[in-house]
C-alpha positions in Angstrom: -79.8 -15.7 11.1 -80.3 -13.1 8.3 -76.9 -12.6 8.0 -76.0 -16.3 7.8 -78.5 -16.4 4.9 -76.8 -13.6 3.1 -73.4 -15.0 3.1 -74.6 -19.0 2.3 -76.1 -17.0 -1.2 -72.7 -14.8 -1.5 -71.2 -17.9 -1.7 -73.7 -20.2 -3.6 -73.5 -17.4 -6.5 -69.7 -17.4 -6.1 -69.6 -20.8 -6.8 -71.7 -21.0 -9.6 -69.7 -18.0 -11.3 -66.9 -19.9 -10.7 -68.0 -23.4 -12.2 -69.5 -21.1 -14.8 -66.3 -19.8 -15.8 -64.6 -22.8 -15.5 -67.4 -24.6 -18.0 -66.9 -22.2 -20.3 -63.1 -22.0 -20.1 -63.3 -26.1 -20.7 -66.0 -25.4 -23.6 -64.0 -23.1 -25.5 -61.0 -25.4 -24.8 -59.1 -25.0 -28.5 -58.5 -28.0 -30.3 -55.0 -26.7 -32.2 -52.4 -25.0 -31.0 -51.2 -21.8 -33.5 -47.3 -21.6 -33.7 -45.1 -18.9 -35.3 -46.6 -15.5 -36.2 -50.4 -14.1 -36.1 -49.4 -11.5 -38.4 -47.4 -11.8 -41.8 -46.6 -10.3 -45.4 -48.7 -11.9 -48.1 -45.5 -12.6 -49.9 -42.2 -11.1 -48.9 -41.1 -7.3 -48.3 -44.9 -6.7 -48.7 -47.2 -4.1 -47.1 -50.1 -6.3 -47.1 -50.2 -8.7 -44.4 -52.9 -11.8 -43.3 -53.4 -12.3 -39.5 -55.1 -15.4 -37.8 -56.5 -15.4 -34.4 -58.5 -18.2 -32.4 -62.5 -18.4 -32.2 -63.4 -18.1 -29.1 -66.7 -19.6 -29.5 -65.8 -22.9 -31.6 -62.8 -24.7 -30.4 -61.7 -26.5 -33.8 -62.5 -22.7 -35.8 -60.1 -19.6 -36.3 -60.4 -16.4 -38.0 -57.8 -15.4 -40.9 -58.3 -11.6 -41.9 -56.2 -9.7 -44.5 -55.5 -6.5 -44.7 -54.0 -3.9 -47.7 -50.7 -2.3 -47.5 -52.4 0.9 -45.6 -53.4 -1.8 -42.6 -57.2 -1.4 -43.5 -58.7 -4.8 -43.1 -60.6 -6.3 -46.3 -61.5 -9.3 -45.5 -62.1 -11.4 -42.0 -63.2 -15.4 -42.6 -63.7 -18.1 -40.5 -62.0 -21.5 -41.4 -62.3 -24.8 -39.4 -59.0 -26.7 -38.9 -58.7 -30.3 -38.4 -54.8 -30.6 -37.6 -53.4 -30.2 -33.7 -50.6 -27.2 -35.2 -51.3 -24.6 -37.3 -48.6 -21.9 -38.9 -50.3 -18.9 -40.4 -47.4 -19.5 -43.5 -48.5 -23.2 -44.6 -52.0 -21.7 -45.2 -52.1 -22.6 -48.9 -50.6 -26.4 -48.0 -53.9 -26.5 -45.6 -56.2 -25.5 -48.1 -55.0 -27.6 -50.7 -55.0 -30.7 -48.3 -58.5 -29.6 -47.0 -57.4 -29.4 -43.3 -58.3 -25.8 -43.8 -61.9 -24.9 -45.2 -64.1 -21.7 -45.1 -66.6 -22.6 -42.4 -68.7 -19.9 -40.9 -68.9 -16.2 -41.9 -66.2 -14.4 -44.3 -66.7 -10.3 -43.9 -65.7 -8.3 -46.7 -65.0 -4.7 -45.5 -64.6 -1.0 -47.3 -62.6 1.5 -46.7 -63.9 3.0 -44.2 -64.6 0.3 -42.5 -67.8 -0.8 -42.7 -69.2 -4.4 -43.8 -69.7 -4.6 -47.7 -71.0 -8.4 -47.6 -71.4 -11.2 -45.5 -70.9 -14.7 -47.2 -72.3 -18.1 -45.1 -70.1 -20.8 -46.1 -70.5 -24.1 -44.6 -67.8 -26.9 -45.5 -66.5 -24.6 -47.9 -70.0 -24.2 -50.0 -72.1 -21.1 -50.2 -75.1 -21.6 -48.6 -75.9 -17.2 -49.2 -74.7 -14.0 -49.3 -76.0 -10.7 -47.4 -74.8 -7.5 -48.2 -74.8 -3.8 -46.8 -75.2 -0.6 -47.4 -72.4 1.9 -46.2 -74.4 2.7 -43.1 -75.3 -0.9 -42.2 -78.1 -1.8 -43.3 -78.9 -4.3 -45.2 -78.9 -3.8 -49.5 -79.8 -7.8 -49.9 -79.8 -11.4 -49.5 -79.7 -14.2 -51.2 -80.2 -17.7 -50.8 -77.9 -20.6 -52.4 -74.5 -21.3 -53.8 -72.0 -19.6 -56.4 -73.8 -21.0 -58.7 -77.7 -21.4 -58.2 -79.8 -19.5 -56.3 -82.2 -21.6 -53.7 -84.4 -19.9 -51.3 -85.3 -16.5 -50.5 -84.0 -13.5 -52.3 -84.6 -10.1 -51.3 -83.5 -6.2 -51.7 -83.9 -3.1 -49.9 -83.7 0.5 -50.7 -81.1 2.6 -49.2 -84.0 4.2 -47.0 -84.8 0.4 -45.2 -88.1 -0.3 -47.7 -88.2 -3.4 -49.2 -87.6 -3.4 -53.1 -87.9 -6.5 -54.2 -88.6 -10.0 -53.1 -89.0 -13.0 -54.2 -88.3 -17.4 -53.8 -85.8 -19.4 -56.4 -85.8 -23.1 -56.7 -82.5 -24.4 -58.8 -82.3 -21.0 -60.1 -85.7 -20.4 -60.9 -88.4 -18.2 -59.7 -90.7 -20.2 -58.2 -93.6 -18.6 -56.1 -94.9 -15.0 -55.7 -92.7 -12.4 -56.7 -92.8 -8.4 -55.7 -91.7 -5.3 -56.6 -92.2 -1.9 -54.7 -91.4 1.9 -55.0 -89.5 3.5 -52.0 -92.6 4.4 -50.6 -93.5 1.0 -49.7 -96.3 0.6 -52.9 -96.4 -2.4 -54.9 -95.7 -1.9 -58.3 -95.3 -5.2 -60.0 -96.3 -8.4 -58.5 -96.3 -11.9 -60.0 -96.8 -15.4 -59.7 -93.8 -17.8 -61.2 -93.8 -21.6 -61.2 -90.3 -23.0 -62.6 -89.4 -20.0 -64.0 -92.4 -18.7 -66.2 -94.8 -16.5 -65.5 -98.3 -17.6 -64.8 -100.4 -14.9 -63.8 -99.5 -10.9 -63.6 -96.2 -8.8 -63.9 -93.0 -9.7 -64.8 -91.1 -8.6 -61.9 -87.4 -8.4 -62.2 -84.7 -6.4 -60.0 -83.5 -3.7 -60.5 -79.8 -4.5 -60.7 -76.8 -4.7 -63.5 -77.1 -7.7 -65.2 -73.7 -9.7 -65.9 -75.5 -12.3 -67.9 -79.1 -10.9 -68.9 -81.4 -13.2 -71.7 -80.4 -10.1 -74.4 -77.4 -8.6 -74.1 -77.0 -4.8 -75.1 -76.0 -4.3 -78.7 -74.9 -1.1 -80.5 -78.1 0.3 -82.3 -76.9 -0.2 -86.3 -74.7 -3.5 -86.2 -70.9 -4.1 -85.9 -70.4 -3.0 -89.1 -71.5 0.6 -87.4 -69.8 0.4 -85.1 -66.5 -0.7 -86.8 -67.1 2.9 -88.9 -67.9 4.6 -85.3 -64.3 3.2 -83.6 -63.0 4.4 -87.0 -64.0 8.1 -86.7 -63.1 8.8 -83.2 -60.1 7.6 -83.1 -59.1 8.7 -86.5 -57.5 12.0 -85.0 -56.3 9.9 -82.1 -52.2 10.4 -81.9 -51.7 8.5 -79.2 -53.8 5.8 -81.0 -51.8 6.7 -84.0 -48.6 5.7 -82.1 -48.9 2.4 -81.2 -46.3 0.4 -83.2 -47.5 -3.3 -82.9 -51.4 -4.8 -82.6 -52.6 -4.5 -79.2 -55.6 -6.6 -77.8 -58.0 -4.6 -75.6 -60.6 -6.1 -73.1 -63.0 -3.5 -72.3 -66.1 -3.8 -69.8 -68.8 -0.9 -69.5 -72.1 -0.5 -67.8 -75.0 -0.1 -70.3 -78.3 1.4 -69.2 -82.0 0.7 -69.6 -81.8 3.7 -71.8 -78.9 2.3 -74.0 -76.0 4.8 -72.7 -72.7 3.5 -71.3 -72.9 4.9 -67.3 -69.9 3.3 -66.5 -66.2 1.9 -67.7 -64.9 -1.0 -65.1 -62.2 -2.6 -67.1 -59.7 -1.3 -70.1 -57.4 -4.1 -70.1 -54.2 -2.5 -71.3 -51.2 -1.0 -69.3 -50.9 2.1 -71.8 -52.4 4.6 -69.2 -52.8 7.1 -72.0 -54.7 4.5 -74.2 -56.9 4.0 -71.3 -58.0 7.8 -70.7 -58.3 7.8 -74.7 -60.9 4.9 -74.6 -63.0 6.0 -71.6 -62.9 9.6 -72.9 -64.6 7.8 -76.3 -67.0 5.6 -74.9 -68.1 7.9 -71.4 -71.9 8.9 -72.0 -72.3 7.2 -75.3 -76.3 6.0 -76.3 -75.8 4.3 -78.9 -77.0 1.2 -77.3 -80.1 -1.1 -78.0 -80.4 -2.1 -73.8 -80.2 -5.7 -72.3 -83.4 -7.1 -71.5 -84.5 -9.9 -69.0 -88.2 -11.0 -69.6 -88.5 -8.5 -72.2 -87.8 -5.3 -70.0 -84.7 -3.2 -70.4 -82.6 -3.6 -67.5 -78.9 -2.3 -66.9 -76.2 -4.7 -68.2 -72.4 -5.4 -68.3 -71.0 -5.3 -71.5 -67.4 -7.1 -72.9 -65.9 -5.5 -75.6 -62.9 -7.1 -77.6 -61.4 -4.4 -79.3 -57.7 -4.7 -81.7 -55.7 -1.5 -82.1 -53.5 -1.7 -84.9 -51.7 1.1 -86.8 -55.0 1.8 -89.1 -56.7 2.5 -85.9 -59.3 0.6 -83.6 -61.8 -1.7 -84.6 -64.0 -4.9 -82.8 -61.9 -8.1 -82.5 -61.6 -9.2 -85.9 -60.1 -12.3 -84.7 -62.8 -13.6 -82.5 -65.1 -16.3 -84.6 -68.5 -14.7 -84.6 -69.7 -18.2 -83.4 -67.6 -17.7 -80.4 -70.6 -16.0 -77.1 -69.8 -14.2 -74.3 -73.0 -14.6 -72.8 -75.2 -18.2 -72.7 -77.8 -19.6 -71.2 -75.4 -22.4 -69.3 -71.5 -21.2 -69.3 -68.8 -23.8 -69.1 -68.3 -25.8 -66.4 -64.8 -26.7 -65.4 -65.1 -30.5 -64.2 -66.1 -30.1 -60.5 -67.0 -26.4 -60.8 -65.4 -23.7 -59.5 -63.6 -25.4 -56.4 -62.0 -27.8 -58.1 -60.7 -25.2 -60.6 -59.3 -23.5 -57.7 -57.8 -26.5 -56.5 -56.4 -27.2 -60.3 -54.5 -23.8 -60.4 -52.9 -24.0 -56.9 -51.8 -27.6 -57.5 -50.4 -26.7 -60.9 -49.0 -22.9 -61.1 -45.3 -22.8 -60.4 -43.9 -19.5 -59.2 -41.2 -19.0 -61.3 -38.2 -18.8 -59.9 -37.0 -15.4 -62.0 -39.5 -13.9 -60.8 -39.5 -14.7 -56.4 -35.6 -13.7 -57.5 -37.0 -10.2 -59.1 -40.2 -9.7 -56.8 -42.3 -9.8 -59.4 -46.4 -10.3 -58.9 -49.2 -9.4 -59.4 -52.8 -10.5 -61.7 -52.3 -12.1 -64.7 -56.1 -12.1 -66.7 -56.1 -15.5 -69.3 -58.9 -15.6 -71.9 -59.3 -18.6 -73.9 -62.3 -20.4 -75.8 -64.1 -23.6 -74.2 -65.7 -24.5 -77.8 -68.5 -27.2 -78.2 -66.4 -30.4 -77.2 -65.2 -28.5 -73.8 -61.8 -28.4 -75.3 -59.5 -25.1 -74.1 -58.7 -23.0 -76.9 -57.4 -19.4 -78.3 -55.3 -19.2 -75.1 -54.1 -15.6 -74.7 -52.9 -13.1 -72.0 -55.9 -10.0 -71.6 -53.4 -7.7 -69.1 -50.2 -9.6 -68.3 -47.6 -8.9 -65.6 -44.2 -9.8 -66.9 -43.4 -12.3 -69.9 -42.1 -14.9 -67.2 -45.8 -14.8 -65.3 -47.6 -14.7 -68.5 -46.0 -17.7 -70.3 -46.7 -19.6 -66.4 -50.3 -18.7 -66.8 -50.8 -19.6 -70.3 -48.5 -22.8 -69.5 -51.3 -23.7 -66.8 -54.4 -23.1 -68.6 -52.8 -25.4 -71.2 -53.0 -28.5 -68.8 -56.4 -28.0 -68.2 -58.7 -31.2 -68.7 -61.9 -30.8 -70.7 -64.7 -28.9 -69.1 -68.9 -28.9 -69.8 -69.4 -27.2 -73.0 -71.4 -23.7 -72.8 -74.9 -23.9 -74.1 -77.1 -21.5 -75.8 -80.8 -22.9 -76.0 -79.5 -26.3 -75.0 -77.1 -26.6 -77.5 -73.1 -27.0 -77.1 -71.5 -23.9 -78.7 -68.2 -22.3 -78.2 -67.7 -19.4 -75.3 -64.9 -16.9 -74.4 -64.3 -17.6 -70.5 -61.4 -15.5 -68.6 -59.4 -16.8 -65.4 -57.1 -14.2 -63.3 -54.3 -16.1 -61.6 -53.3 -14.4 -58.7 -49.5 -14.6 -58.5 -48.8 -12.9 -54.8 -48.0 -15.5 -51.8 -44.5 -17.5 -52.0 -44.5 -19.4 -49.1 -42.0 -20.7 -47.2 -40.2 -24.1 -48.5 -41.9 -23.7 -52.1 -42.1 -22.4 -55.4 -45.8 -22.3 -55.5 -48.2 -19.9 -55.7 -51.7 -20.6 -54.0 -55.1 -19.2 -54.6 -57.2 -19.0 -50.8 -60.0 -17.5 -49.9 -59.6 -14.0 -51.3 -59.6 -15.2 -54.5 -62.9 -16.9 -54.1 -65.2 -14.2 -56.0 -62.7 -13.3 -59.0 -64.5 -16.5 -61.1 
């Protein structure tokens, strides 16, 4: 009898881990069929290559990873697609036709390896971002879109304690905010409602500020500092050299202290200019600090710079009325998706240049002034004349955007767009921005 009973429950539990299977075999069942390659170039004869792969949790979702010319993956997203075929080289038709949209997870990875960030995306908005120290754990998170920030935001020492925290509403603290040592002690702590502080500290992150309330500023004016370029680079032969006027777009770290920590960006192909201009500007304090809420707080910093034969001075050609840094910057009409959408529908891959394998990151500055209007259109760090001219050709069709504002009123704002010239796709001339262009605006 016993052994009757043993094999009626072997075969009761073989029969539910076989309708089990089967469920989940018929649950998983994918809704698309993927055709053609799972691995290809970016754009042709190229190292870096894009891969797709099915989910095999959500029927209707697939992953798309890319990874650099050295086979490390960079990023890994997942995209839910609403056709019955999909061919990993019509990605950018997709996209642009929405039968392709970020939808889930996108992993952004580092060199070794390891997860730098974690964006949630759901129908291609940002719903929050978590990112990750080397070792995994977590550095922060944040609530809400590209945008605005909505929800909980938080930050952690590299040691696991909690630095900061803190709830936004429409991009406003709203709620009790803290701040603590990497002990674990409180050291500021206040109470916000929409944005001003009601009761005790002002508690901000420590963090570099891209847009902070008062932006660093060099300590005796840009007159100063005109006289300051002048010196250093007086003795300069390389700067000497130069034999027409050369725009340079330079980015640096300031500190709470006022001393450049950092160069991120010398926009100029001249490698020799470039070591000339971070030799000059590496450890300099002559820098009042940005503040947010009155405290000094690291900042990035954009520097327009002209070198002409007389040597290098602060772009003389930029109005003074024109900001890099306002309360409310432009707003291309239907933010920064429909931009994207703009530029892939309307960049044309010039046929010269799919001929000469030319690509590559072409940086556009231009001025939205106080009607929205696109103006001062000019090439930071080109490519090749035949890209360039395409980029400045495309920013030229753009419609009018939502004026900048600086204490609600419309003024005039220097804005910069990279356009990503790197996928020619198969059957077209165009050249279509996806998902790892998402963070460059």
């Amino acid at each position: 009898m016993k052994i009757v009973f043993r094999l009626f429950l072997t075969l009761f539990f073989l029969v539910i881990h076989v309708y089990a299977s089967f469920a989940q075999e018929t649950k998983i069942k994918n809704t698309f069929k993927i055709i053609g390659e799972r691995k290809v170039s970016i754009f042709p004869k190229s190292l870096e290559t894009r891969t797709v792969e099915y989910n095999p949790e959500n029927p209707d979702h697939l992953f798309i990873s890319y990874f650099s010319k050295d086979g490390i993956i960079e990023t890994k997203a997942q995209f839910r697609f609403t056709r019955k075929v999909f061919e990993l080289n019509r990605i950018g038709d997709y996209m642009i036709n929405k039968e392709l949209v970020v939808d889930g997870i996108q992993t952004n990875f580092r060199l070794d390896g390891s997860i730098e960030k974690e964006q949630h995306i759901k129908d291609d908005q940002m719903l929050g971002v978590t990112c990750f120290y080397p070792d995994g754990k977590k550095q922060s998170v944040s609530s809400g879109d590209e945008k605005t920030l909505n929800g909980e935001n938080q930050m952690w020492y590299s040691n696991g304690q909690l630095s900061y925290s803190g709830n936004y509403k429409n991009n406003l603290k709203d709620g009790e905010f803290q701040q603590f040592d990497e002990g674990g002690t409180i050291i500021h702590k206040g109470i916000y409602s929409e944005g001003k502080l009601v009761s005790g500290d002002a508690v901000v992150p420590d963090v570099i500020y891209k847009n902070p309330e008062i932006i660093a500023q060099f300590i005796n004016g840009e007159e100063a500092f005109d006289e300051w370029l002048k010196s250093r680079f007086s003795s300069n032969n390389e700067m000497k050299s130069v034999g027409e006027e050369m725009d340079i777009n330079l980015n640096l770290v300031v500190d709470k202290a006022g001393k450049i920590t950092k160069i991120t960006k010398v926009a100029t192909s001249n490698p020799k200019i470039v070591e000339a201009i971070q030799t000059c500007f590496s450890g300099f304090s002559g820098y009042t600090p940005a503040t947010v809420e009155t405290i000094p707080v690291d900042s990035e910093l954009n520097l327009h710079l002209l070198l002409t034969k007389d040597g290098l001075k602060s772009f003389s050609e930029k109005p003074s009325d024109v900001y890099l840094n306002v309360d409310q910057m432009p707003i291309f009409p239907g933010g920064l998706k429909a931009m994207r959408v703009f530029l892939a529908m309307n960049v044309k891959y010039p046929r010269e240049a799919i001929q000469s394998k030319i690509h590559g990151k072409v940086y556009v500055n231009f001025v939205v002034d106080e009607l929205g209007d696109v103006t001062n259109i000019k090439v930071i760090k080109g490519v090749s004349k035949v890209l360039d001219d395409e980029a400045i050709r495309v920013i030229k069709l753009m419609p009018k955007w939502e004026p900048g504002r600086m204490e609600g009123k419309a003024v005039k704002v220097s804005y910069t767009v990279p356009i990503n010239f790197n996928m020619v796709l198969t059957g077209t001339n165009r050249t279509y921005f996806d998902i790892k262009d998402i963070s460059e605006f």
